[in-house]
Backbone as a ProteinNet text record, in pm:
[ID]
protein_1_A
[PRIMARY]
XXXXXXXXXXXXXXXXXXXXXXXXXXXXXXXXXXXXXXXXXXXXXXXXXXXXXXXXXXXXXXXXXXXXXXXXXXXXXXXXXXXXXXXXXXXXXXXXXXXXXXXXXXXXXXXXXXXXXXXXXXXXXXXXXXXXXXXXXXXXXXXXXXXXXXXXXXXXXXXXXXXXXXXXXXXXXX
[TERTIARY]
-2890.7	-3020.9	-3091	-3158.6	-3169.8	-3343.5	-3434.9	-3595.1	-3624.7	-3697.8	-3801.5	-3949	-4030	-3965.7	-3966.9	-3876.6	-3875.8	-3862.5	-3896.2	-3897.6	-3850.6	-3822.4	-3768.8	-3869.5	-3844.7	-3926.2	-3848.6	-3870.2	-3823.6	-3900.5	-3905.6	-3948.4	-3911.3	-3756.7	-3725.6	-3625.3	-3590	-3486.5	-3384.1	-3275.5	-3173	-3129.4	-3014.8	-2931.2	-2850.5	-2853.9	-2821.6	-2644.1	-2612.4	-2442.8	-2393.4	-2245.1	-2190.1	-2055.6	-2039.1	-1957	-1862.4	-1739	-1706.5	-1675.4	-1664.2	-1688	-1801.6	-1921.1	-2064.4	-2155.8	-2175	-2259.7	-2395.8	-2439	-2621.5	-2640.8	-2596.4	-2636.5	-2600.5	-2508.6	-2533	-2677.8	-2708.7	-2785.1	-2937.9	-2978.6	-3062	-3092	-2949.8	-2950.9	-2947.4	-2917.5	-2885	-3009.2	-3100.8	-3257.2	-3285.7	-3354.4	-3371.7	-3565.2	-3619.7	-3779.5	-3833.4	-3921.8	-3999.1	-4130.6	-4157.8	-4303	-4331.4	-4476.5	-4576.7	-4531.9	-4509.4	-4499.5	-4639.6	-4750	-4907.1	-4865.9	-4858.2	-4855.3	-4759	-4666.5	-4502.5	-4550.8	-4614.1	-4640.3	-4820.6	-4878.4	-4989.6	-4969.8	-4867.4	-4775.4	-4671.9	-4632.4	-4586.7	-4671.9	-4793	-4895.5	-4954.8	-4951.9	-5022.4	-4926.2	-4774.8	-4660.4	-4701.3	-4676.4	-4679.7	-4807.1	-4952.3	-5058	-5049.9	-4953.1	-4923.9	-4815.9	-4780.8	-4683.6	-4560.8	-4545.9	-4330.9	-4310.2	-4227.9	-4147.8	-4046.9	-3975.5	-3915.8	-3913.8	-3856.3	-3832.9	-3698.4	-3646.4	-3513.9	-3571.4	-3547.9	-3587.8	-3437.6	-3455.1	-3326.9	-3320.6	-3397.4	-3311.9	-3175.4	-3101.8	-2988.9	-2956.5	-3062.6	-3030.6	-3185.9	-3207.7	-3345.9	-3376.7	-3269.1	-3279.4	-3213.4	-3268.7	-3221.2	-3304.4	-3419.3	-3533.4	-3587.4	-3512	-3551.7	-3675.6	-3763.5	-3918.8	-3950.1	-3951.7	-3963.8	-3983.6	-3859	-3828.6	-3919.2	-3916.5	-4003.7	-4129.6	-4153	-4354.6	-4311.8	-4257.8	-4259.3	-4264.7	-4181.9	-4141.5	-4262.5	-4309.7	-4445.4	-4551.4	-4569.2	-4685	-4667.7	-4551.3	-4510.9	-4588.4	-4503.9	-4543	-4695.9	-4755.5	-4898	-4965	-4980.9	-5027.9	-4995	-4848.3	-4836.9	-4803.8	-4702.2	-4691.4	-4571.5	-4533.6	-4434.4	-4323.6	-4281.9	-4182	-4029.1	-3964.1	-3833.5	-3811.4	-3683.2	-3637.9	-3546.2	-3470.9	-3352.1	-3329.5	-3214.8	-3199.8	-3059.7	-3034	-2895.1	-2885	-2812.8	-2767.5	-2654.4	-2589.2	-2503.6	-2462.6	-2371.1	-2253.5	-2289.9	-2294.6	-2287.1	-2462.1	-2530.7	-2705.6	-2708.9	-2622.2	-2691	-2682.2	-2503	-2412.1	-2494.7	-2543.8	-2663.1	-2797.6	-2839.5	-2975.5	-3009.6	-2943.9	-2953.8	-3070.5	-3156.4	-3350.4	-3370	-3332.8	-3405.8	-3380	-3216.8	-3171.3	-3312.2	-3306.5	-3432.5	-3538.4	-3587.1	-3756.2	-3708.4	-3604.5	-3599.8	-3580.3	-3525.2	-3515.8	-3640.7	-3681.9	-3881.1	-3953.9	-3912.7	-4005.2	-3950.6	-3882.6	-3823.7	-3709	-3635.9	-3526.5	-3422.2	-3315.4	-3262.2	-3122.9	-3107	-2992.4	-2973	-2907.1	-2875.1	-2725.5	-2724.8	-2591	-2524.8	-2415.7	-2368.6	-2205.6	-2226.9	-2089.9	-1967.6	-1919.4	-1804.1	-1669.2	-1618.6	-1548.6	-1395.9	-1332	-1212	-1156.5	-1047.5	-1012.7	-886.2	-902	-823.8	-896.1	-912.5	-966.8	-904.9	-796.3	-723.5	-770.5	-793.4	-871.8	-1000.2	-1099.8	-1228.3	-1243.5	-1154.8	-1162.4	-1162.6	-1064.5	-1029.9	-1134.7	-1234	-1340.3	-1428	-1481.4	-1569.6	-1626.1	-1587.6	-1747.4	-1826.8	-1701.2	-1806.2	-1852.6	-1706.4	-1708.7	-1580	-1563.4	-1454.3	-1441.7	-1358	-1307.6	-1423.3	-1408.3	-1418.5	-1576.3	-1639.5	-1784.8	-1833.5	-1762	-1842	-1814	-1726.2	-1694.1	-1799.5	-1843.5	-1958.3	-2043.5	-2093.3	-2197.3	-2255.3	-2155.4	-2178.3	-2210.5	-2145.6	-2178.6	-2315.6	-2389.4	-2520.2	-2581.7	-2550.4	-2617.8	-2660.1	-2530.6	-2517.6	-2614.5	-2559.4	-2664.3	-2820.7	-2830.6	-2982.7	-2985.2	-2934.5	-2981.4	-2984.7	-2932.3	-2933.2	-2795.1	-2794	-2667.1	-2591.5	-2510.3	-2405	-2399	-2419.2	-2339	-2243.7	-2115	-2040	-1983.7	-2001.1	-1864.9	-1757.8	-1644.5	-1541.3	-1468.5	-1362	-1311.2	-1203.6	-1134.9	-951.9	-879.1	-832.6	-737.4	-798.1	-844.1	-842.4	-671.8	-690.7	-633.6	-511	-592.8	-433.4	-379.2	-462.4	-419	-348.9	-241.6	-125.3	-175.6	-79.7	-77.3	-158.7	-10.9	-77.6	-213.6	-273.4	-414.4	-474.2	-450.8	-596	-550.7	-437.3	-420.8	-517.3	-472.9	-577.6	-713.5	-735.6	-851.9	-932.3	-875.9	-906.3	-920.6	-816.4	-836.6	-935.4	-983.2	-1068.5	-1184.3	-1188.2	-1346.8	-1326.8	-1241	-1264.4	-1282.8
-3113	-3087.3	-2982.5	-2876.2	-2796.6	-2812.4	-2791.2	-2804.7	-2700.2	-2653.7	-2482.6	-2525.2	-2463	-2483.4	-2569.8	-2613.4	-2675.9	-2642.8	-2747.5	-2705.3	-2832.8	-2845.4	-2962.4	-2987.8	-3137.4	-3234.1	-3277.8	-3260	-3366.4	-3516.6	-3619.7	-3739.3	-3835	-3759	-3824.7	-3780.1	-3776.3	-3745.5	-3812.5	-3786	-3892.5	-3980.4	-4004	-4080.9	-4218.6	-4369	-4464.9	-4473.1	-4417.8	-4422.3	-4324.2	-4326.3	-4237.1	-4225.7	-4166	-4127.3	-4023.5	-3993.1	-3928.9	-3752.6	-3718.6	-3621.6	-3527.9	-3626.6	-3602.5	-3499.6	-3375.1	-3336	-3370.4	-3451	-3517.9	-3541.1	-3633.5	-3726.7	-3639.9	-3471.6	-3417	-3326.7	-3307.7	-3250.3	-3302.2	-3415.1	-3526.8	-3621.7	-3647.9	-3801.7	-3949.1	-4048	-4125.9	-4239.8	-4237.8	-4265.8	-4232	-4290.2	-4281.4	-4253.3	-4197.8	-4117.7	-4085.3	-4138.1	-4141	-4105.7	-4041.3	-3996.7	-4111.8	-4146.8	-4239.7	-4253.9	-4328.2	-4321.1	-4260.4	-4305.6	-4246.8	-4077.4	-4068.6	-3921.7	-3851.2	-3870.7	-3849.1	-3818.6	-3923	-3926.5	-3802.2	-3802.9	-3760.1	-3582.4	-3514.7	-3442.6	-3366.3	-3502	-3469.5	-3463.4	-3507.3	-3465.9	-3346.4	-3285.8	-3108.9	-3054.9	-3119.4	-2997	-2972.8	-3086.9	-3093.8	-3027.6	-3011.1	-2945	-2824.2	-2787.4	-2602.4	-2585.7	-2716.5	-2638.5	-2709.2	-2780.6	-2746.6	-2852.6	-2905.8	-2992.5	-3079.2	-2989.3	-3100.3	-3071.6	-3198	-3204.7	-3270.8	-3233.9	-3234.5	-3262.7	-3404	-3503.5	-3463.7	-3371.8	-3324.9	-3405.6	-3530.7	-3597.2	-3685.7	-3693.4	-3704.7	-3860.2	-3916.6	-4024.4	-4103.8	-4093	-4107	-4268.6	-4375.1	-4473.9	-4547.8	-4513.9	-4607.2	-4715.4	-4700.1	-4797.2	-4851	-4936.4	-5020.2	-4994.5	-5069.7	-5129.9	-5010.2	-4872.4	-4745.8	-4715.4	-4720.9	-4652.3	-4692.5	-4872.9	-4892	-4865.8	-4862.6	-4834.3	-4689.3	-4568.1	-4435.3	-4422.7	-4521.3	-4449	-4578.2	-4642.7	-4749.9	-4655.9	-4605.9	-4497.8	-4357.4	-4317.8	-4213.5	-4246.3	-4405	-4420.9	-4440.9	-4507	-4551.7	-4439	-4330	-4204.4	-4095	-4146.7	-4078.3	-3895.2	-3940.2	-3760.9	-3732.4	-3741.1	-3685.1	-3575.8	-3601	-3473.1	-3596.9	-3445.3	-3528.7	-3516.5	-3604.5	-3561	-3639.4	-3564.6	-3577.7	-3601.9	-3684.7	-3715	-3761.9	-3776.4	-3816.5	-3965.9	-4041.2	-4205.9	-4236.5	-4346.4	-4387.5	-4461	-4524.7	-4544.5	-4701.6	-4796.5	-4888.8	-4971.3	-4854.9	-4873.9	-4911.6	-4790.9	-4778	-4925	-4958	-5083.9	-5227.7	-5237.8	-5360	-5358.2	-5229.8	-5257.6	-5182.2	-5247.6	-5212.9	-5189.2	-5299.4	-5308.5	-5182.8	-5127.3	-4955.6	-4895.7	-4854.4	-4805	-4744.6	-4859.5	-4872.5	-4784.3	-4847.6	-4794.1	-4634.2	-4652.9	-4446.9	-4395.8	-4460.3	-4412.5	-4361.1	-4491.9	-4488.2	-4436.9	-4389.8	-4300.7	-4147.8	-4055	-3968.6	-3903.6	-3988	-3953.1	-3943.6	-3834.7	-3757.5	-3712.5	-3732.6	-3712.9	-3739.8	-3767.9	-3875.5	-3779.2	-3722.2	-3663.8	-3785.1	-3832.5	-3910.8	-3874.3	-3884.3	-3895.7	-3922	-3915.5	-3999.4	-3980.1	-3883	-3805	-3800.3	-3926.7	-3984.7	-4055.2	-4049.5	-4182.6	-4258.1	-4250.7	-4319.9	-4429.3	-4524.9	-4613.6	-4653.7	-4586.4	-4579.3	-4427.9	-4305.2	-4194.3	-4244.8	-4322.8	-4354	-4437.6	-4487.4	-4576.8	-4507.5	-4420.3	-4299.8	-4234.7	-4187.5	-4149.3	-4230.7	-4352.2	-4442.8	-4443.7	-4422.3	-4432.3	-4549.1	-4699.1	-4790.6	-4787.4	-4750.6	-4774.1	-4786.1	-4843.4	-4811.7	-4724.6	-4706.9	-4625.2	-4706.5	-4832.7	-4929.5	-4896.7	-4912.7	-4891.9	-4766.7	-4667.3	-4584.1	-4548.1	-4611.6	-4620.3	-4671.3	-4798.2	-4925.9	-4808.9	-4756.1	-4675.6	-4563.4	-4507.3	-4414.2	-4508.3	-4613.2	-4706.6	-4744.3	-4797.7	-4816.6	-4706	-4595.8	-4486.9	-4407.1	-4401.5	-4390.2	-4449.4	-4524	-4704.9	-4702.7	-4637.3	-4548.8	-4483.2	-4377	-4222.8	-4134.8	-4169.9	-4099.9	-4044.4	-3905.7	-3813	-3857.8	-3814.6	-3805.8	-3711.3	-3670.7	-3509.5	-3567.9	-3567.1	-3594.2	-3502	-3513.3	-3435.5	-3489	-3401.6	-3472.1	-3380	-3445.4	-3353.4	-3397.6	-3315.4	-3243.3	-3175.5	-3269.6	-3198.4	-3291.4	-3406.1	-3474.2	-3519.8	-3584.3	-3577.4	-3680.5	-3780.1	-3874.5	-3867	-3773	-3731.1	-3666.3	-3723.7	-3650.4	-3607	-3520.4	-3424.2	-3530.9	-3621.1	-3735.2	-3794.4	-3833.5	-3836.8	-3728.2	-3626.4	-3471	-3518.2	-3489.7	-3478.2	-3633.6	-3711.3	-3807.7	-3806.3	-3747.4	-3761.2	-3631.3	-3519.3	-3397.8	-3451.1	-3539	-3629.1	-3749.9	-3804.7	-3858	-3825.1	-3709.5	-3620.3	-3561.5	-3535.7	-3490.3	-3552.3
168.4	110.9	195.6	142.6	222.2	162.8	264.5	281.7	382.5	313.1	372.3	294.9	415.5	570.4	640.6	806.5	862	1014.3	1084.2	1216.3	1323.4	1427	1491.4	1610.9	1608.1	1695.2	1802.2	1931	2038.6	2029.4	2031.8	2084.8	2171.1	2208.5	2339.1	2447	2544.7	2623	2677.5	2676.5	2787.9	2659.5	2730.5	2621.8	2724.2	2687	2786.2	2778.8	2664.3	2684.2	2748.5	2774.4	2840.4	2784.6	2661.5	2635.9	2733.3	2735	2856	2818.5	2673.2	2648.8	2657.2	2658.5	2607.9	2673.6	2705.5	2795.4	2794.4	2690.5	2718.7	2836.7	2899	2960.4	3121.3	3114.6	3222	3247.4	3090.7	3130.6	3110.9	3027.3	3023.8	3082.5	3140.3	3236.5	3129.9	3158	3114.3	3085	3156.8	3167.3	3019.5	2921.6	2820.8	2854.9	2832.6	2836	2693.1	2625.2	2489.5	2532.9	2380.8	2355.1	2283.8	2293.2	2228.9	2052.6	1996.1	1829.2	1796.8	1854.6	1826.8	1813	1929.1	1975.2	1854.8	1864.1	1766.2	1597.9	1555.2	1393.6	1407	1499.8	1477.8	1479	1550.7	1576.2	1426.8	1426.4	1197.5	1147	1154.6	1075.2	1070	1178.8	1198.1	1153.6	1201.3	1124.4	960.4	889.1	775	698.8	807.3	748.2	754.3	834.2	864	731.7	661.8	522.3	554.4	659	658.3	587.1	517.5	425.3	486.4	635.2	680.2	860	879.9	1074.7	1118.6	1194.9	1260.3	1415.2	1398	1532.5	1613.3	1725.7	1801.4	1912.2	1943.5	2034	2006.7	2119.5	2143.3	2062.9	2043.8	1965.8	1901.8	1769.8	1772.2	1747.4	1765.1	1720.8	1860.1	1949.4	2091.9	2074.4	2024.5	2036	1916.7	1831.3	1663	1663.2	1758.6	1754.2	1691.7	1809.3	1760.2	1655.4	1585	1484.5	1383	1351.5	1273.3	1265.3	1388	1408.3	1341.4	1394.2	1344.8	1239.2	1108.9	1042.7	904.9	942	912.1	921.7	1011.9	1037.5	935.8	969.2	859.6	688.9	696.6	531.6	511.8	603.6	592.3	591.4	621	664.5	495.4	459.3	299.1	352.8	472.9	529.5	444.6	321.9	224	300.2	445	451.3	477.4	440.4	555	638.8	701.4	847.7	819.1	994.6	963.3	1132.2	1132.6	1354.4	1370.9	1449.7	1520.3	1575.6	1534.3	1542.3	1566.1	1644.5	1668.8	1535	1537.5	1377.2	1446.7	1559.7	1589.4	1570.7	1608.3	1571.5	1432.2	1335.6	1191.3	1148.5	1181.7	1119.6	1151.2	1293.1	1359	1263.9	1225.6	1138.2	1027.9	965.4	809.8	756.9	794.8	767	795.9	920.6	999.6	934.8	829.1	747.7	644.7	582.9	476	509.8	608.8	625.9	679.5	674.2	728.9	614.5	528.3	404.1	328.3	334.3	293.3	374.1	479.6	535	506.1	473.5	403.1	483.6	535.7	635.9	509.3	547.9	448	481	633.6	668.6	845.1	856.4	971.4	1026.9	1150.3	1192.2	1280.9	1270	1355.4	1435.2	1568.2	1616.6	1550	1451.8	1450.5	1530.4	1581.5	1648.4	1639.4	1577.9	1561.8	1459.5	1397.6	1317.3	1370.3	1526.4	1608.7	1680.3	1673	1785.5	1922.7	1937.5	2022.5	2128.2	2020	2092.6	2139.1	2006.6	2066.1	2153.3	2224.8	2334.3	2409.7	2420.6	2573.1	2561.3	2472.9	2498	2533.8	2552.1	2614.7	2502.3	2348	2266.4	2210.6	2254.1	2274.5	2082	2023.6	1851.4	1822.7	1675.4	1600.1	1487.2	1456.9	1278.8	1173	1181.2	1099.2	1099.7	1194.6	1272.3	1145.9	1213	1140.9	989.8	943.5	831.3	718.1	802.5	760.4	764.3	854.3	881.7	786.9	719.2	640	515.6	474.9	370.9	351.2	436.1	467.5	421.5	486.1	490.4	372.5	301.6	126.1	21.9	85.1	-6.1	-9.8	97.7	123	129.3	41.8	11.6	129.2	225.9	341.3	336.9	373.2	350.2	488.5	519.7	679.7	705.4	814.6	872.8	968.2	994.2	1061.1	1184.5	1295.9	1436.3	1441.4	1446.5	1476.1	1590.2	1731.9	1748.4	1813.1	1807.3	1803.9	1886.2	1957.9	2070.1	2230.3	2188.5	2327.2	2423.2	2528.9	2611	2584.2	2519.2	2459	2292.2	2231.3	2090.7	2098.6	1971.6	1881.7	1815.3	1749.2	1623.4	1478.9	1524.9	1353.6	1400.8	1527.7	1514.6	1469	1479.9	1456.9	1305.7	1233.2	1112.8	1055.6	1104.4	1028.3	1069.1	1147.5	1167.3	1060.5	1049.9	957.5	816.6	757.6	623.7	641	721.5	721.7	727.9	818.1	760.1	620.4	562.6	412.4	325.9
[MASK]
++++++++++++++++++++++++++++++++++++++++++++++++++++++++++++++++++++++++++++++++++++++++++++++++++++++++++++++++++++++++++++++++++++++++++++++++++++++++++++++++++++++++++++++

């Protein structure tokens, strides 16, 4: 879905996992650091009065914190700020809270990029990602189910992957 115009929001820094591929957390730190939900939604509100239609929440994970999310995205609706957005989630977050699902939905979240990186759980282990195939599989299901699109990463050529992993993993992103 493409929305013009738009512009992106930080609301938080640092990411608490450690995936072992991951450069966040070299260059963020692992310390997870948030802006106020007050501050955050009052913030979408000036965007949205300058015109833009949508926001691309670029922290490293915008759903470390449920409570968060719901106050954000409660405030969003109560307020009637009609844009979208769009942020980055773990596949293990989405699958735990389905409810958050929703209210991001209803709050006009539109697309959700998530890690998936593998359709080996045998690779995603050697990566520390602390998921499965299955995980994010569920994940996109949810996600669907609420009108929320996927953008998927995947990647190819780690240290204990075969050939027939990349290949399944290439048909599984398609």
């Amino acid at each position: 879905e493409r929305i013009n115009p738009a512009t992106t929001l930080t609301t938080s820094r640092g990411c608490p996992y450690n995936c072992s591929f991951c450069v966040s957390t070299q260059m963020t730190g692992r310390r997870w650091r948030w802006r106020s939900v007050e501050r955050i939604v009052d913030e979408v509100q000036r965007i949205r009065n300058l015109g833009f239609r949508g926001i691309f929440f670029v922290d490293d994970n915008i759903a470390v914190d449920i409570d968060r999310v719901f106050k954000m995205c409660d405030m969003m609706i109560e307020r009637k700020l009609d844009i979208r957005w769009w942020g980055m989630a773990r596949a293990d977050t989405i699958v735990r809270n389905e409810r958050m699902v929703r209210r991001m939905a209803q709050s006009g979240c539109s697309t959700i990029f998530m890690g998936i990186e593998s359709a080996s759980d045998r690779v995603l282990a050697q990566y520390d990602k602390k998921s499965t195939v299955n995980t994010s599989v569920r994940a996109c299901q949810i996600l669907s189910k609420n009108g929320i699109r996927v953008q998927g990463s995947f990647m190819l050529g780690g240290p204990i992957e075969t050939v027939r992993d990349m290949k399944t993993t290439i048909d599984y992103a398609c």
